[in-house]
N, C-alpha and C positions, 0 to 999 in steps of 0.2 A: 768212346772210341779212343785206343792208343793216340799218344801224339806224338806223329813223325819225328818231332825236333827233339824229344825228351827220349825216348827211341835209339835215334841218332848219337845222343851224349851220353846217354849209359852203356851201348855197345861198342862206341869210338866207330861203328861201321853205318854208311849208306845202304836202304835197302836191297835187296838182291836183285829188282830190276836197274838198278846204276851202278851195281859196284862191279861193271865189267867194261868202266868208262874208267874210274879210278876207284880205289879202296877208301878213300876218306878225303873229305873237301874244307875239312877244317884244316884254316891258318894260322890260328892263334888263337890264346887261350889266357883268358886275366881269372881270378879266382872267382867271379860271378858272371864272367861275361865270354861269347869266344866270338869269332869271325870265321863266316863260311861264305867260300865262293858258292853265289847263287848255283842251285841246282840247273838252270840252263840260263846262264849268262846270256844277258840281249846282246853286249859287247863286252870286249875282252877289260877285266878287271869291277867287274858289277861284282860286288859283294854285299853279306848280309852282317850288322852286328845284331846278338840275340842275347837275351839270358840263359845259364846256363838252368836254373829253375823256374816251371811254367809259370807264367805270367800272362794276361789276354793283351799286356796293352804295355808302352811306356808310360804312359798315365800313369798305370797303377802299381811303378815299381815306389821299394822303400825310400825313402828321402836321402837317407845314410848310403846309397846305394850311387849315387849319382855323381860325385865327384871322379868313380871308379870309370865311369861311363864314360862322362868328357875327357876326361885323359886319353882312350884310347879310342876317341872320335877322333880328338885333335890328331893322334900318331896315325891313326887308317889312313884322314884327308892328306897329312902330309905326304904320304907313302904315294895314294893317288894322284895327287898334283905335278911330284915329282918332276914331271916332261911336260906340265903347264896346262896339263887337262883340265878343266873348270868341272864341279862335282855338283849333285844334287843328291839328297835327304829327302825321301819317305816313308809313310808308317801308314799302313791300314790298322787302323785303333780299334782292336775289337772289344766287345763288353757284351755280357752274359746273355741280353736279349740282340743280340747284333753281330756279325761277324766285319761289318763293314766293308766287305769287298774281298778279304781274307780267303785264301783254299786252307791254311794252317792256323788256329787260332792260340798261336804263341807266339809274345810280342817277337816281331824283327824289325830293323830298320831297312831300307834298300836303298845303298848306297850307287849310285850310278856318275861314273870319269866322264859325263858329257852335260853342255848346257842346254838342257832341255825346258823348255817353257810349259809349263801345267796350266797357265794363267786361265787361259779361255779354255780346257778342258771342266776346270774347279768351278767356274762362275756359278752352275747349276746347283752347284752343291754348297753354295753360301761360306765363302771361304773369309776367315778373319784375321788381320793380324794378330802376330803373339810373339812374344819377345824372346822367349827360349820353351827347346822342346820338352821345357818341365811343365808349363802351363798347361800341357793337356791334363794335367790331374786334375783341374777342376772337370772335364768331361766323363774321366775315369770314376770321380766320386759320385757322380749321379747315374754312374752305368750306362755313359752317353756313349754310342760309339763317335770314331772321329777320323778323316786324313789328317795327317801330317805331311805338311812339304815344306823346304828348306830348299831356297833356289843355290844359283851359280855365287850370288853376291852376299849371301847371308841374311837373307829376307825370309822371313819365316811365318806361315800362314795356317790355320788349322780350318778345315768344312767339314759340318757337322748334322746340314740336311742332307740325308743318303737315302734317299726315297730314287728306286728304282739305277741304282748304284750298281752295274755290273761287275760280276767275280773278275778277280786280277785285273782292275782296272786301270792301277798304277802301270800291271804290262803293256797292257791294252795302246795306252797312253806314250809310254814310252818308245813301245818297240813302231808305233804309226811316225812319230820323230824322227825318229834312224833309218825308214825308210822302208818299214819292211810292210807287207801287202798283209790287212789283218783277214781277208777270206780264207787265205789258206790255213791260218792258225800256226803258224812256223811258231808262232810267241806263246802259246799256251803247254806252259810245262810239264802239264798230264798229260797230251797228246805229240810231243815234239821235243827231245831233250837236243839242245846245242851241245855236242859234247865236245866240237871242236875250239866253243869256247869256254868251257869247263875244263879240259885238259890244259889251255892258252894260261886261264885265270890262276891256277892250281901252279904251272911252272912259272910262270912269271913273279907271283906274289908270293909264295912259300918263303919262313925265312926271315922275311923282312922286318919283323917288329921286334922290340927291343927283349932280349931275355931275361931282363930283371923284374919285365912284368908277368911273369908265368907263376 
């Protein structure tokens, strides 16, 4: 099956069912790496960083690769924080026998402007400290899939039993925080695009990152 995100970065265009919301949701762009406002933002400024070539996982990006990364972590969270928002960090880790929760199985990270607690959502799923989100390579080397989350204070955790691991869980997760009711599915981006906050995300953050890293 094509992959949406790879799709996405060879045509610069959103599929035909969203590009009558905006023509493109990318906001920057480093030489391996870009930022797109999620496809339906749970709240205004939820972005995604991705590679720009398929990868299943941050795991399993090149080593040489990673300096590139954290740079333009550190400049997103700044950009986010900006107005004193507290941010959180996750990754559904997917790997060749796993998608881990994943609709797209091309690494992205989901950066979300709110403090949100995953603690007691993870418990089930055997969640471990880890020092930086480079440590999930050892998951990636044995083709393990794995969350990633990275709270409000810089505490960072990876869970790696996903038995019985519902798809978009991370949303799942998130959008029941913010308050939204999960029976009607308002949070599921195949059945419900937010486009009032995809257009909010798109004007608001366009622009913003420095242009000597393009």
């Amino acid at each position: 099956m094509e992959c949406p995100f790879c799709e996405e970065f060879a045509t610069g265009l959103l599929p035909n069912e969203y590009s009558s919301l905006v023509p493109s949701r990318e906001l920057h762009r480093t030489e391996n790496f870009a930022v797109l406002a999620d496809i339906s933002p749970l709240l205004v400024g939820h972005l995604l960083i991705t590679p720009i070539a398929h990868k299943l996982s941050f795991g399993a990006m090149e080593p040489e690769l990673r300096s590139e990364l954290d740079e333009l972590l550190v400049e997103t969270l700044d950009i986010l924080n900006e107005s004193g928002r507290r941010t959180v960090i996750l990754e559904h880790g997917s790997a060749p026998t796993h998608d881990a929760g994943a609709c797209i199985e091309h690494a992205h990270l989901q950066i979300l402007p709110a403090d949100i607690d995953f603690d007691e959502a993870l418990t089930k799923y055997r969640p471990r400290p880890v020092g930086s989100l480079w440590e999930t390579e050892k998951w990636s080397s044995r083709n393990c899939p794995y969350l990633y989350f990275q709270n409000a204070t810089g505490e960072m955790v990876v869970a790696d039993r996903l038995d019985g691991l519902p798809k978009q869980f991370i949303r799942q997760v998130a959008a029941s925080a913010l308050g939204m009711h999960l029976a009607n599915l308002s949070w599921d981006w195949r059945l419900n695009i937010l486009g009032e906050n995809l257009v909010s995300t798109i004007t608001k953050y366009e622009g913003r990152w420095r242009k000597e890293n393009s």
